[in-house]
N, C-alpha and C positions, 0 to 999 in steps of 0.2 A: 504494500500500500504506500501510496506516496504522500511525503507531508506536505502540507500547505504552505506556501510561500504568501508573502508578501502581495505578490506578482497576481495570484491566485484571485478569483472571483467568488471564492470564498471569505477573502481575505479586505475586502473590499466594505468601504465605509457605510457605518450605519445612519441610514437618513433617520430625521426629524421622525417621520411618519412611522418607520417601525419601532423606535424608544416610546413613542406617544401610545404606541399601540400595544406594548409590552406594559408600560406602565398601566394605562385603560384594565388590563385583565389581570392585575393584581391582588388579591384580594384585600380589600379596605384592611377589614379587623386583623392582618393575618400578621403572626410577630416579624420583629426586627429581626434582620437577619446579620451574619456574621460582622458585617460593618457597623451593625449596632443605630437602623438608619429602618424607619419605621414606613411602613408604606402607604400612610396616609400621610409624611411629609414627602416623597415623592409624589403622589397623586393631585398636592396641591403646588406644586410648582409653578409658577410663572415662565412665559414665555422666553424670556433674559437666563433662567436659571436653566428650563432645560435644555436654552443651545449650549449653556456653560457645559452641563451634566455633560452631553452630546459631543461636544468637544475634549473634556475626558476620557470619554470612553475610546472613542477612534483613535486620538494621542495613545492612548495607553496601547490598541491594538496593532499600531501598527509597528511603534517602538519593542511589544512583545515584552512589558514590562508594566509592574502596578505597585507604584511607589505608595 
């Protein structure tokens, strides 16, 4: 099996509309998870915060690192 590169279309950045859409099916009540980061302060985000989130996350996947 071959790993995923960079290069890879797997590997390729997550838009606005899939995090909205992950976040969307969350479950409200459901606990905070390992980051300690509770899913009804993600569900209320602002638009400013989740491009910040959003640019996080891609930084972090494409660096292949999560400081």
């Amino acid at each position: 099996m071959k790993s995923a590169t960079a290069d890879d279309i797997s590997c390729r950045d997550i838009t606005v509309t899939e995090l909205c859409a992950a976040i969307k099916h969350m479950r409200t009540k459901g606990a905070a998870g390992p980051d300690d980061i509770p899913p009804t302060f993600l569900k209320s985000l602002d638009p400013f915060a989740l491009s910040e989130l959003l640019a996080i996350f891609n930084q972090s996947f494409q660096e292949g690192s999560c400081h």
